[in-house]
Every structure is written in C-alpha cells, then in structure tokens.
C-alpha positions in Angstrom: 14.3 -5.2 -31.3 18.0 -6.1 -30.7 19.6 -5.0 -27.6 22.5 -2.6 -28.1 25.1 -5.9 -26.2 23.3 -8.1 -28.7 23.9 -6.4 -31.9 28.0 -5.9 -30.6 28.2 -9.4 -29.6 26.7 -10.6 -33.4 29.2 -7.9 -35.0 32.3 -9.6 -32.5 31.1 -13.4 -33.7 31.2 -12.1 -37.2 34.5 -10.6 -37.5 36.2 -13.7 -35.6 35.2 -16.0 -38.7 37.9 -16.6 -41.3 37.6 -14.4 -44.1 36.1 -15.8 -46.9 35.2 -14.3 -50.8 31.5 -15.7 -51.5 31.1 -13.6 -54.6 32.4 -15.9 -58.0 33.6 -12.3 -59.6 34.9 -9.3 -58.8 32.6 -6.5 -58.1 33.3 -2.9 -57.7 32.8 -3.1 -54.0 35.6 -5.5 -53.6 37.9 -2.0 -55.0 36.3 0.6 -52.4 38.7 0.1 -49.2 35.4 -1.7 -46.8 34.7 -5.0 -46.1 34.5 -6.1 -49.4 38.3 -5.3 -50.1 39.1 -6.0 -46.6 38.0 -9.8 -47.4 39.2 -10.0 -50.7 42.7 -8.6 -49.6 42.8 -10.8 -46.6 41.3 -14.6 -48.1 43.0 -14.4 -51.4 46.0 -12.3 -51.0 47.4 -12.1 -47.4 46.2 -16.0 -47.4 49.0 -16.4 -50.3 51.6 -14.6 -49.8 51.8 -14.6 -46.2 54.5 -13.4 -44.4 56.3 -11.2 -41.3 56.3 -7.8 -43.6 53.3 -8.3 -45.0 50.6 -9.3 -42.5 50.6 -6.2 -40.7 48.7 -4.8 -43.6 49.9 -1.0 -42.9 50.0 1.8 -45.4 54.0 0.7 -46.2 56.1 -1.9 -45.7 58.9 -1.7 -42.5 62.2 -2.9 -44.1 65.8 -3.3 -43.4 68.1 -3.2 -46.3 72.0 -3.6 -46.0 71.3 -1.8 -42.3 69.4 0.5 -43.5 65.9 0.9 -42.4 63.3 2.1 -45.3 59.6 2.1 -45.7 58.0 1.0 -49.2 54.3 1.1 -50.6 53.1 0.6 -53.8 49.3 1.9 -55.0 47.1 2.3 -58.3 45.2 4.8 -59.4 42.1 4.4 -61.6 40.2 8.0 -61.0 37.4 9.1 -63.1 37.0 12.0 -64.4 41.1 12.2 -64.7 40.9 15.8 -64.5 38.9 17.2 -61.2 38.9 20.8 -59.8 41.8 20.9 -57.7 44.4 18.1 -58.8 44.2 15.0 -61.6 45.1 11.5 -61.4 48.7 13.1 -62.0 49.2 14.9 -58.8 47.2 12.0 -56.8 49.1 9.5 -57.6 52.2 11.6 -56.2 50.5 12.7 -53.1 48.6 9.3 -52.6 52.2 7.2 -52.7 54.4 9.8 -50.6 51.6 10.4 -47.7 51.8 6.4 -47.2 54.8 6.7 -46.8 55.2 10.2 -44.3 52.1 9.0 -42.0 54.3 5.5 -41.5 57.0 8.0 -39.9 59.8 7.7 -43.2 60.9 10.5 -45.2 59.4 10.0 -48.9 62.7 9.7 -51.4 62.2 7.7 -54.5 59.3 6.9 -56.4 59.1 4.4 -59.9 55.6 5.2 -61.9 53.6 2.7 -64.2 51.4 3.6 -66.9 48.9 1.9 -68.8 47.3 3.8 -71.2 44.3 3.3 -74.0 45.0 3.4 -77.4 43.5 6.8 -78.8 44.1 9.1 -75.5 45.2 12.5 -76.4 49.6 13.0 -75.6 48.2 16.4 -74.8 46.4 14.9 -71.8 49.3 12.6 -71.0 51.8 15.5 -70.8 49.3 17.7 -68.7 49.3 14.4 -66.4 53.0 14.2 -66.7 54.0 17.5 -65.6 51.2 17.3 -62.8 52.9 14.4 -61.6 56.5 16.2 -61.8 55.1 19.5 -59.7 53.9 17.4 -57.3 57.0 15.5 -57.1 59.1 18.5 -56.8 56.7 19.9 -53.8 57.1 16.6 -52.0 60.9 16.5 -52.1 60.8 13.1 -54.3 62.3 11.7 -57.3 60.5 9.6 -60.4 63.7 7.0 -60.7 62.0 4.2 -63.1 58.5 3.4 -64.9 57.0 1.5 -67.4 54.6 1.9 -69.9 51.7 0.0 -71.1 49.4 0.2 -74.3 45.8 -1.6 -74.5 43.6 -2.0 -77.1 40.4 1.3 -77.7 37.4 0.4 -75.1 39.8 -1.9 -73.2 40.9 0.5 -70.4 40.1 4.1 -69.1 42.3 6.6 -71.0 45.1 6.3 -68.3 45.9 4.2 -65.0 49.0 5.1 -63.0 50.4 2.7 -60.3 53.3 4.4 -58.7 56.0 2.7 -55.8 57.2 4.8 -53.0 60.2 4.3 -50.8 61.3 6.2 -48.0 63.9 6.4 -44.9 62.7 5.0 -41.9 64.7 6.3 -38.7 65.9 3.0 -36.7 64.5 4.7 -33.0 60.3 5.4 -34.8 57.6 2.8 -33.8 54.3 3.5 -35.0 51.2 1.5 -35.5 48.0 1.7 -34.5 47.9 -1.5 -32.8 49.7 0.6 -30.3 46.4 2.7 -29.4 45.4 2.3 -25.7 42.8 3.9 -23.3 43.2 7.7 -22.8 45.0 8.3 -25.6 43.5 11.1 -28.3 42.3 11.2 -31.9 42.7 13.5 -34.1 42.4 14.9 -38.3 44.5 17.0 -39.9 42.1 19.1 -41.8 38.1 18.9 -43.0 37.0 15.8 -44.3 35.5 14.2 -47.5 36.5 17.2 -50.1 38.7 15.0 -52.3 35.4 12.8 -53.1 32.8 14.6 -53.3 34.9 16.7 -55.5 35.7 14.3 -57.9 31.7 12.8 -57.6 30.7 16.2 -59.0 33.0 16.4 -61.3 31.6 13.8 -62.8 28.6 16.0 -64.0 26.0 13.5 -63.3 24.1 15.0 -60.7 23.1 18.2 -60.6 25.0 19.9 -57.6 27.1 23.2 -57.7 29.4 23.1 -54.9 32.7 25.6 -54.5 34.7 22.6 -53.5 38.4 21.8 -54.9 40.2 18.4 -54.2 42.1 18.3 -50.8 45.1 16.2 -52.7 48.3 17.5 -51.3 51.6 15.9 -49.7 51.8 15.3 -45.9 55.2 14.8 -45.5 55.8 18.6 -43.5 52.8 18.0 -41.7 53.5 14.9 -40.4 57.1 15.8 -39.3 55.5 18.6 -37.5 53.4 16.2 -35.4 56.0 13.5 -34.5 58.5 15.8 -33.2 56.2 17.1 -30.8 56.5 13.2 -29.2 53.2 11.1 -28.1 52.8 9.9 -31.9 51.0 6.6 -31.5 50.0 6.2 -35.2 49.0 7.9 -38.4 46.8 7.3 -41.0 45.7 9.0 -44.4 42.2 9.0 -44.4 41.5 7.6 -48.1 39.6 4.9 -49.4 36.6 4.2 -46.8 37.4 8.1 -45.2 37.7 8.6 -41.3 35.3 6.1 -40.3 37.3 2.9 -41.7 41.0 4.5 -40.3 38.9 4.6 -37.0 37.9 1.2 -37.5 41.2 -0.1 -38.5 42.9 1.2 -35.2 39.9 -0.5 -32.9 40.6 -3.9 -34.3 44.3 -3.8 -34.2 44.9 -2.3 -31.1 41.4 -4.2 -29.5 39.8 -0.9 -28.2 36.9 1.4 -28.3 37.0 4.9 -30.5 34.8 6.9 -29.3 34.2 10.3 -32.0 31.7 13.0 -30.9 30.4 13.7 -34.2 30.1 17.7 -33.8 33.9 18.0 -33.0 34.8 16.4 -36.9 35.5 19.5 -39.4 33.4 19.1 -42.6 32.8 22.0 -44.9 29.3 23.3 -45.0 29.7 22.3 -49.0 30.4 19.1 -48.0 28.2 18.5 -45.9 25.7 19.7 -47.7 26.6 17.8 -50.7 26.4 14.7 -48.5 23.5 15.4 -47.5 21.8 15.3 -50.7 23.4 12.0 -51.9 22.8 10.5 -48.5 26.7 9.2 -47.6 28.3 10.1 -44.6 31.4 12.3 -44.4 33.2 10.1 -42.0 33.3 7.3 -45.1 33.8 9.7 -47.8 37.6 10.1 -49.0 40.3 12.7 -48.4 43.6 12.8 -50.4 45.2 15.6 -47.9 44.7 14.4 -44.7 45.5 12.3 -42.0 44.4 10.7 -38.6 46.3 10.6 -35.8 46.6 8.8 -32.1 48.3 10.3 -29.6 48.9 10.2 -26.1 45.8 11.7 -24.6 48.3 14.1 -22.2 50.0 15.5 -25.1 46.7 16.2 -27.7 47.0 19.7 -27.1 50.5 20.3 -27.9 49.9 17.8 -31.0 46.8 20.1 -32.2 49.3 23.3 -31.7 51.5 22.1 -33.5 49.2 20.7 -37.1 47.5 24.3 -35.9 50.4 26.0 -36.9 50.8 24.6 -40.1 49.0 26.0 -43.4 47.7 22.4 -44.1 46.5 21.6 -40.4 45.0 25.3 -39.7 41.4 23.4 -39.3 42.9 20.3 -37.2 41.0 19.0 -34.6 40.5 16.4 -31.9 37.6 14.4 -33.0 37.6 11.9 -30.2 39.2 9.6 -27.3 40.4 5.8 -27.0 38.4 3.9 -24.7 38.2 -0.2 -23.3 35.0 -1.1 -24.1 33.4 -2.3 -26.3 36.6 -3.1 -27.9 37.1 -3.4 -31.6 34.1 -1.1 -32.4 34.2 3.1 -33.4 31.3 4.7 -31.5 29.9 8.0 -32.5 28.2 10.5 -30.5 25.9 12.0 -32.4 24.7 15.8 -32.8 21.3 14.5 -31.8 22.6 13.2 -28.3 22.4 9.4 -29.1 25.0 7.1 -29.7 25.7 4.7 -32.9 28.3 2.3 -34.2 30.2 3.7 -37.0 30.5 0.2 -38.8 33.0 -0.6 -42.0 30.8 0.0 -45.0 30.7 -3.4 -47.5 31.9 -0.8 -50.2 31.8 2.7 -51.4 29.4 4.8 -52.0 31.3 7.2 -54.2 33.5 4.5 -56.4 36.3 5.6 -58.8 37.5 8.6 -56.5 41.1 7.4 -56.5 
C-alpha cells in the first residue's frame, strides 16, 4: 500500500508534465469542466492561441479599452432536458454569463446571445426560452445588445443551444484571483451545494428518484457586491462545471497551497445528499448555477459570512474551510468519519449535460 507522501508526490510528478490530448476524438468527458477539459483546453487551445489575457484562464477576461477597464467572458449552453424545475437553458444562460462576470469583481452590463437551433423545434418553446432569458436579464440589471441565429438540419443538434457573451465594468483599484490565496486565509460558499445538477439529472426521468429539489440558477451580481465591500476579497468563483471540489482545486494550483475543507461544515440539502447518495457522486463535484466560492482573509471570514448572511441568496453561507502550506497544490478534506482524503479533479463528470 502506497504511503500517503507517496501517492502526493505521484499526483505532483503528474501534474508537472505538459499537457497532452491522448484520446483521437472528442469524448464527453473532455466537455465536463475536470481533467479531461482541463487538458483539452490547455494542449489544444491555450497552446494556440497563447497570450497575456488569456493564459490566466479565469472566469473573464481583464481588459482595458480606450482607458476603460472591462471584464468579458463568453460560454455555451447545451442543457438537457431544456426545461428543468426551477429555470431552463433560457435563464441559465443569463445567470451562467453575468455570475462570470460579478465573481471576477465587474459589474455585468451588456450581453450578445447566439442560437443554434434544430429544424422542427416548437417557436412556442423558443419564445418560453426567449422571454426566460429576458426576466433573467432584467433581474440582473443587463442588456441583450446583438445575436445571431443558426438553423441545422432534424437529428443534427439538440432542439436549442445558446452561447451568450458577457461584458462588464471592471473598477481600475479591484485585484482578484485566486492565485492570490495564501496561508490563513478562509473559504467559503455562498449557499448549499449541487441543487442545479441533480436537478436537472432528475429531470431527466431516467432514474427513479423523487426529490423536492428546484435549480439553484440565479444571478450573483448583489451578492457578490455585498462581499467585496466588506474588504479581504481574495477571489471568487462560481461553483459550476466540476462543483466545489474543482474551484478548490483550481485555487490550490494557482496560488501553490493547501485547501483544507472539513466536510461537515459544507451545506448540502438533505435531498441532495440523499440523491447523491443513491447515484454514488459526491456533492463537492456536482454543479451549482447560484453559487459562488470565496477566499478571504482568514481575520475578516466572519464579517464576510455576515455579510452573504444577510442576503436572501447567502442566508445558508458558510465557511467550509482554511488555506494552508502544505502539501501545496492539493484540496484536503476532513471527513465526517475523522479521516482525511484528497479531494482530486475528477477526469469528467458524472452528471454530463447539466449546463
């Protein structure tokens, strides 16, 4: 049996090896926000496009445009079933582009919207989507400015994909980034994990769960201003493809430091959890469209928790862990059971099409 500095020094050899795509085709893992994507985003497209604005490979881009300072991100949304208790791949695409955006720090402005759409889907469905997408414009404080619209052939796409392009005001003074985590610092989530997918996995009717569980999708712009003005803000991130555990992750490598999570102190609704349970996935990798993780200085965490506290979308915030030295680049989770384990990025996902 490997020793416990064995196995970390195999999974430090490993990650210091140039990424490389071994698979000759795509596969659905390669979509799911793990290791898979995080090779496939890293040897094919960082390797050719590489430059300054892209490399740090945040949830937006940090601009300057005629002196004015702006972030800008850009996702797709291929969701299935398009129409899920609590929201539809209208409303998500909204949410999904603006909270990039608000956990980078900007105020979401503008937005431009893409569809491609399958020959046969019902305009009744489309307008349903449509004015989805307007509420949840409206509730973010944003504005649809430009689109486009694509047609394929029957059987040659999904009913409807959306890809939708944020931009927002960055102030000049606001540096975030989780490669600014350090020892003592705090982390925390904004709310209970994993509804979003496990809603949208039952939704799907193929198992036979009943859960009273509703989609988390919502817009964290409010939220997030809350939080920074309180001061301490190291980073944010909204916890979707690859859930908790791969935003923990991502901060360990960037900023080369432990995350340390006691696994009791993470909210996850008894539905959830339940749910989890029964399709054996873990809540920390299972995705959220409505909340966010957050570092902050360790001597301000509880005036940061006030302060989500006291906001209807943060009511069920918590602080889920602590920043630590060693071993660095690697999320350790205390378990409920009193052991401790290495909460690993997965290959790929185990719910796919949630987003």
């Amino acid at each position: 049996m490997r020793t416990e500095d064995e196995v970390l020094d195999r999974i430090e050899r490993a990650r210091r090896r140039r990424p490389r795509v071994r698979e000759t085709r795509i596969t659905a893992a390669h979509g799911a926000g793990g290791k898979a994507t995080q090779t496939l985003v890293e040897a094919v497209f960082v390797d050719a496009f590489r430059n300054a604005l892209l490399e740090p490979l945040g949830d937006s881009a940090d601009l300057v445009l005629g002196g004015t300072r702006m972030a800008m991100t850009t996702d797709s949304f291929v969701v299935s079933p398009l129409f899920f208790p609590g929201g539809d791949i209208g409303d998500l695409a909204v949410n999904g582009t603006v909270n990039d955006l608000a956990v980078a720090g900007a105020v979401p402005a503008y937005l431009s919207c893409g569809f491609v759409l399958e020959e046969g889907f019902e305009v009744a469905d489309l307008r349903r989507i449509v004015a989805s997408m307007r509420a949840a414009a409206d509730a973010a404080g944003v504005s649809l400015v430009t689109g486009d619209t694509k047609v394929v052939g029957k059987g040659s796409g999904d009913g409807c994909y959306i890809n939708t392009t944020g931009v927002g005001l960055l102030p000049p003074d606001r540096a975030l980034g989780i490669h600014t985590a350090r020892p003592g610092d705090a982390v925390l989530v904004s709310g209970p994990v994993g509804e979003h997918g496990v809603t949208v996995m039952l939704a799907r009717g193929e198992l036979d769960i009943e859960a009273d569980l509703v989609s988390d999708t919502a817009p964290l712009g409010e939220l997030c201003a809350r939080l920074l003005a309180t001061g301490g803000v190291r980073a944010m991130r909204d916890a979707t493809r690859g859930g908790v555990a791969t935003v923990l992750n991502e901060v360990a490598r960037a900023a080369d430091v432990a995350v340390v999570v006691d696994e009791d102190a993470v909210p996850v609704r008894d539905e959830v959890r339940g749910a989890c349970e029964l399709l054996g996935i873990d809540p920390l990798y299972v995705a959220c469209e409505g909340r966010f993780v957050a570092v902050v200085d360790g001597a301000r965490a509880e005036e940061a928790l006030a302060a989500l506290r006291g906001h209807p979308q943060g009511s069920d915030a918590a602080v889920i862990g602590r920043v630590g030295g060693d071993p660095a680049g690697t999320v350790l989770l205390n378990t409920a059971f009193g052991g401790t384990r290495i909460a690993d990025l997965l290959v790929g996902d185990p719910l796919p099409r949630i987003c």
